[in-house]
C-alpha positions as CSV (number, residue, x, y, z in Angstrom):
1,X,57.0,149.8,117.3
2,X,59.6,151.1,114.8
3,X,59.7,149.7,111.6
4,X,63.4,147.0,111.7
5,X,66.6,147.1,109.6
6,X,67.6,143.7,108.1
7,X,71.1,142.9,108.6
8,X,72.7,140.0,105.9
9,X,75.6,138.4,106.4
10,X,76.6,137.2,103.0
11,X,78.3,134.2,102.4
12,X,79.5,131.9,99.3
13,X,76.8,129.9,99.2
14,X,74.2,131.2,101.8
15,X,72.6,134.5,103.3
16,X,72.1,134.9,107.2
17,X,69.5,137.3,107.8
18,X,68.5,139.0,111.1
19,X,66.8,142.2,112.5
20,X,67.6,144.8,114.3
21,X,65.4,145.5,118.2
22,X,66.1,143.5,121.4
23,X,62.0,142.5,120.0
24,X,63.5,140.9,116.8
25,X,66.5,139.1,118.1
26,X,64.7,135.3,117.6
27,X,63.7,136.8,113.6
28,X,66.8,135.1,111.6
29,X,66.5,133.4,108.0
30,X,69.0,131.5,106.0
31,X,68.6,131.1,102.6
32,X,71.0,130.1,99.4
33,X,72.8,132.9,97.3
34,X,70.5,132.3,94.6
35,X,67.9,134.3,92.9
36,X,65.3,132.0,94.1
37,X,66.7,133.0,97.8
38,X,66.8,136.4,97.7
39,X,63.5,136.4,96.2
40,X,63.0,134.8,99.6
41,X,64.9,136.8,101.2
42,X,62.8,140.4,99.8
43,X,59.1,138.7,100.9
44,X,60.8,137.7,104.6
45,X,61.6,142.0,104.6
46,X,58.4,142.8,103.2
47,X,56.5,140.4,106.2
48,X,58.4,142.4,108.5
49,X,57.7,145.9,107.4
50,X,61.8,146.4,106.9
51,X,62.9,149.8,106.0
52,X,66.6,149.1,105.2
53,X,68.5,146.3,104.4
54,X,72.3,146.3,105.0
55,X,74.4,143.9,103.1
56,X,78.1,143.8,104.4
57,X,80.8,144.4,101.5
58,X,82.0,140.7,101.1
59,X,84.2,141.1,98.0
60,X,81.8,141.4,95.1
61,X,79.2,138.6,96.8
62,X,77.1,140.5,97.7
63,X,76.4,141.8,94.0
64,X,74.2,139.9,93.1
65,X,71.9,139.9,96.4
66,X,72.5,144.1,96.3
67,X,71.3,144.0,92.8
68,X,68.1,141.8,93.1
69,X,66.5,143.2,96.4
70,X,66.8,146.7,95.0
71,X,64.5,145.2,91.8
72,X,62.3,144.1,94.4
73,X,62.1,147.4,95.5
74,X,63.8,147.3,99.0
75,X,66.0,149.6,99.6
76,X,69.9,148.6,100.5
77,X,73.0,149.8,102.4
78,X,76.7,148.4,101.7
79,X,78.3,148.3,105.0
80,X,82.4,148.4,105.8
81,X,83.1,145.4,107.5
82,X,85.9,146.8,109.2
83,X,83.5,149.3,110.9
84,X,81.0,146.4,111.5
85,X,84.1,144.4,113.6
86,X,84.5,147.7,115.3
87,X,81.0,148.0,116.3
88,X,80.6,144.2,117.2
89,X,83.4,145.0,119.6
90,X,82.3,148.0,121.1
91,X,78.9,146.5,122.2
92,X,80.4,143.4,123.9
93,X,79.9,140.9,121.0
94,X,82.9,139.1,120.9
95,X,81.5,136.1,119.8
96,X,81.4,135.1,116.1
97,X,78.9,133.4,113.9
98,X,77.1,134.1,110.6
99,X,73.9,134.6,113.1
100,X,75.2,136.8,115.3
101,X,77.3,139.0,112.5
102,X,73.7,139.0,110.5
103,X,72.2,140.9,113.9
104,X,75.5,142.8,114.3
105,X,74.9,144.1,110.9
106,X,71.4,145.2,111.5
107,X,72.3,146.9,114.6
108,X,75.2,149.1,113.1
109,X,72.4,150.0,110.3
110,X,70.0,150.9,113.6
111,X,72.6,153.6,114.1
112,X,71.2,155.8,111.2
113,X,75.0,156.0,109.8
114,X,74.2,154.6,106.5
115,X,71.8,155.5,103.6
116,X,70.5,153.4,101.1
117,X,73.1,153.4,97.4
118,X,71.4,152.0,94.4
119,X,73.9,149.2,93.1
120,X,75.8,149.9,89.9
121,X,74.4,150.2,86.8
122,X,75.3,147.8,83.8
123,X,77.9,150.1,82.2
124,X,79.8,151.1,85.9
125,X,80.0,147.9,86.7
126,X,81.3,146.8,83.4
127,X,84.0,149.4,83.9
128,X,84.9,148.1,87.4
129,X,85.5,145.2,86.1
130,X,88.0,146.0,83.7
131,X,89.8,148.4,85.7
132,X,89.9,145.6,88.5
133,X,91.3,143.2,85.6
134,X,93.9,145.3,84.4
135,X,95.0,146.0,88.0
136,X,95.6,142.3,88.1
137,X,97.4,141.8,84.7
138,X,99.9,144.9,86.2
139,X,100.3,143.2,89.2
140,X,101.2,139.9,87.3
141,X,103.3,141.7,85.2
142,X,105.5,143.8,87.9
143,X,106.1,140.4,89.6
144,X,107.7,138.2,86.8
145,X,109.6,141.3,86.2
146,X,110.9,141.0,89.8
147,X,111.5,137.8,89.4
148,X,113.3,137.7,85.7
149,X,115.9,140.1,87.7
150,X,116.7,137.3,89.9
151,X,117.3,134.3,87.0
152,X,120.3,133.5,85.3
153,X,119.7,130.7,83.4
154,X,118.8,131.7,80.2
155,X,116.0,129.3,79.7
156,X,114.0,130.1,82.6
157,X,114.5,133.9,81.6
158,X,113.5,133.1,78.2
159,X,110.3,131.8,79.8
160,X,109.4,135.1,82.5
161,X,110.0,137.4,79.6
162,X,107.4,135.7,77.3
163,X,105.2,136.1,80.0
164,X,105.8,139.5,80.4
165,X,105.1,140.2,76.5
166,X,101.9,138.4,76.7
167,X,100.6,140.4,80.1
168,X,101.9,143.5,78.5
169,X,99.5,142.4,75.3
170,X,96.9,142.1,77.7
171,X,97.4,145.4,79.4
172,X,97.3,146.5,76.0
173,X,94.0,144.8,75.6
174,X,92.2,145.9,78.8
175,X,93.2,149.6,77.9
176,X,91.5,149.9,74.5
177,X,88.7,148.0,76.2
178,X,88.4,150.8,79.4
179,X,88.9,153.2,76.5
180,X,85.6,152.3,74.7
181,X,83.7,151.6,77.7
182,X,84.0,155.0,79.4
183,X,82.6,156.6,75.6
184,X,79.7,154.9,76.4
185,X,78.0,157.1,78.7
186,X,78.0,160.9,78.0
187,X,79.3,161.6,81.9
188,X,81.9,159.2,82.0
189,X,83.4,160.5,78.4
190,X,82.7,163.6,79.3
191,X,84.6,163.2,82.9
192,X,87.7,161.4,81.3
193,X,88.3,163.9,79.0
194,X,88.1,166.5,81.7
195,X,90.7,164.4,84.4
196,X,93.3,164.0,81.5
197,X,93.4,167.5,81.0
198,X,96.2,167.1,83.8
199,X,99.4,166.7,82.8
200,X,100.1,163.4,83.6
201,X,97.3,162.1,84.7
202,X,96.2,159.1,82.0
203,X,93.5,157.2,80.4
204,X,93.9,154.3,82.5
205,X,94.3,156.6,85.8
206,X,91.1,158.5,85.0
207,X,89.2,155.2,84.0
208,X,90.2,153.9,87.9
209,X,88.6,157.3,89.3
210,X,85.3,157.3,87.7
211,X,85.3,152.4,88.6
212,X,86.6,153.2,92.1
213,X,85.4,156.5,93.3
214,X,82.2,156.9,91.3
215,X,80.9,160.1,93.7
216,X,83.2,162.1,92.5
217,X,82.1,165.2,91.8
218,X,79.1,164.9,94.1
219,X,81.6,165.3,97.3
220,X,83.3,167.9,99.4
221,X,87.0,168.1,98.6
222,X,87.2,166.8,102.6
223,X,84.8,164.2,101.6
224,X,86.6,163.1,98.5
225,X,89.7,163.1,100.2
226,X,88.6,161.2,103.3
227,X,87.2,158.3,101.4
228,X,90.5,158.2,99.3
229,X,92.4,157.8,102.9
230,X,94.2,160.7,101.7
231,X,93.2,163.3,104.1
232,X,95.3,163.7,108.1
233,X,92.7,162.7,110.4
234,X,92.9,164.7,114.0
235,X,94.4,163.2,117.3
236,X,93.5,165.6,119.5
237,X,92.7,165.1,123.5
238,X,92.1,168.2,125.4
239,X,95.4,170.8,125.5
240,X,97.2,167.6,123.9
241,X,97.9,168.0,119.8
242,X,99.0,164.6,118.5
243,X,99.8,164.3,114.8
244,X,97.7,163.2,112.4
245,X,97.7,160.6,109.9
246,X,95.9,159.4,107.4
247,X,94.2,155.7,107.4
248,X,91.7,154.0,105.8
249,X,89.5,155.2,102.5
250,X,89.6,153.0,99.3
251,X,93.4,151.6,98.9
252,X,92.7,151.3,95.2
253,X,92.3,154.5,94.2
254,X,95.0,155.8,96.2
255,X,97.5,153.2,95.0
256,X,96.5,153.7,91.9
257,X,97.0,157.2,91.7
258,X,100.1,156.9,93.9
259,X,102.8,156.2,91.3
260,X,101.5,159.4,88.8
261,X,102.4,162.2,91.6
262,X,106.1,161.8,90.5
263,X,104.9,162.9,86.5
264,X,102.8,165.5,88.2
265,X,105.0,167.4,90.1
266,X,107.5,167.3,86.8
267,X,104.7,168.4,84.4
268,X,102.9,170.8,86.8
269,X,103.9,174.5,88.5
270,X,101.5,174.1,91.1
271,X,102.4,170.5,91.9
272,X,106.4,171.7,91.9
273,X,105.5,174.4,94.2
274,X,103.5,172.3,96.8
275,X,106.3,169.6,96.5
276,X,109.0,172.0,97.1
277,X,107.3,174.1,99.8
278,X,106.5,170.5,101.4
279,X,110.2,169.4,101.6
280,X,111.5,172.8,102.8
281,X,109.6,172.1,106.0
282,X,111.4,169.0,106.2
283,X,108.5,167.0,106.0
284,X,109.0,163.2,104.7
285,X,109.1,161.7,101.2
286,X,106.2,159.1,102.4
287,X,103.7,162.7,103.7
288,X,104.5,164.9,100.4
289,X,103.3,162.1,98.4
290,X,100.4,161.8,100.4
291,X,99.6,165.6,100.3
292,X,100.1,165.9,96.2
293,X,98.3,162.9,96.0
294,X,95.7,164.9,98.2
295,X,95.7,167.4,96.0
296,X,94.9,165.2,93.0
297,X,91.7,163.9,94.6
298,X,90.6,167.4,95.4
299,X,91.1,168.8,92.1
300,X,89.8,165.8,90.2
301,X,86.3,166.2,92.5
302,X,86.5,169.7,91.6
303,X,87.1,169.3,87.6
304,X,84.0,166.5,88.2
305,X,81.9,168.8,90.2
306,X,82.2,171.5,87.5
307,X,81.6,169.0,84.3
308,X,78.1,167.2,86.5
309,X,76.8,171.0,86.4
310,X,77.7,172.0,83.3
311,X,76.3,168.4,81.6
312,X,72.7,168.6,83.6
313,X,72.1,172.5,82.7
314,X,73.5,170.9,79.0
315,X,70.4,168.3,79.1
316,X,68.2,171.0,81.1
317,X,68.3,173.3,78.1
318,X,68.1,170.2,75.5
319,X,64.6,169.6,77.3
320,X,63.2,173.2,77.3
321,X,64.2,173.6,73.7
């Protein structure tokens, strides 16, 4: 009998555990998000010989369990909820409980689709938390300046804009934070440095590559540009040719990079040229966007690909000296 994946549905408070085989469907455990139940949790997988577990991506709850089994030395697979819904569906289960989503999971990690990903060190996930932050504090900020446009009386104004001073101070804040937290680590420095060599592209946008899109440099440029949801996906059924979009990928980094391809194509001959060569086929605002943005990703994988070599034959020949 093959060894079974453990599938965890993660919730606030509790863990719903289940394996995968029509052999294991009675095996289910709940215990509490807790160290004391994961640690439950890892001698349950151990019992049961388990090769993988797969934790679906909840939000940032399942952190703490990713983090904790890994220390126990089981090895663990984030899982795209999206694509877990997706697979639920295709195999008839329409039904919905944290039991049957905990054997969903382990099924869709029966498929051999994913691969086990240590979880973030303390330093990444450090950085993804600020970045997340100051994504917040800009949000706040962009809103009350929405809303100051729409005020006239002058004490309610007076109130929005000393909101907007203080989130600006913050932004402020969070920046000189990300600043000394990517000097940290050799890579990370050494890949910031490297992305703002672009005109255009700044601190704060390189800091959300390297928190967001941590691969980078370790991808394809399809790769890279697929998990950005930046690449056109085909649509193609026999002698038919539909047109292809793009969809799905990590919305943060590509709205965060979004706004920046305007400063690109003014600062850059290579961006102008796309951009212009892009319009005179008539194509739309929305898809030129996309395909500079595309660009970006590809040539930021590339510029990370290039300084990963160049820093592990650095630390090769510091060894063998």
């Amino acid at each position: 009998m093959t060894t079974p994946i453990c599938g965890v549905d993660i919730g606030m408070e509790r863990l719903d555990a289940a394996l995968s085989g029509q052999e294991n469907a009675r095996k289910h455990l709940v215990v509490e998000r807790t160290p004391e139940g994961v640690a439950r949790l890892a001698e349950w997988c151990r019992a049961h010989r388990v090769r993988l577990v797969v934790l679906e991506a909840t939000g940032g709850y399942e952190r703490l369990v990713h983090r904790l089994l890994w220390a126990e030395g089981l090895p663990c697979a984030i899982a795209n909820p999206r694509q877990v819904r997706h697979f639920a569906e295709a195999i008839g289960k329409l039904e919905k409980t944290d039991r049957i989503d905990a054997g969903v999971i382990a099924d869709f990690g029966a498929t051999g689709k994913l691969r086990p990903k240590a979880p973030d060190d303390a330093a990444q996930a450090r950085l993804g938390e600020l970045v997340t932050r100051r994504r917040q504090l800009v949000r706040d900020k962009v809103a009350c300046q929405n809303r100051a446009r729409l005020v006239e009386d002058e004490a309610v104004r007076a109130s929005i804009e000393r909101q907007i001073d203080f989130l600006r101070e913050e932004v402020a804040l969070f920046d000189r934070e990300i600043a000394e937290q990517t000097r940290t680590a050799p890579l990370a420095s050494a890949l910031l440095d490297a992305f703002c060599e672009i005109k255009g592209v700044s601190t704060a946008s390189a800091a959300l590559v390297l928190a967001d899109l941590p691969e980078i440099g370790l991808l394809t440029g399809k790769q890279a540009a697929k998990l950005t949801g930046t690449a056109p996906l085909a649509k193609d059924s026999a002698t038919i040719a539909g047109k292809r979009s793009t969809r799905g990928g990590r919305a943060s980094v590509r709205s965060g990079l979004y706004p920046i391809v305007t400063v690109l194509v003014r600062h850059n001959p290579d961006f102008a040229a796309k951009h212009a060569a892009l319009k005179a086929k008539g194509k739309a605002p929305k898809s030129i966007r996309i395909a500079l943005l595309r660009k970006l990703v590809v040539r930021l994988n590339a510029i990370a690909r290039d300084v990963r070599k160049a820093l592990a034959e650095s630390q090769h020949n510091a060894v063998a000296a």
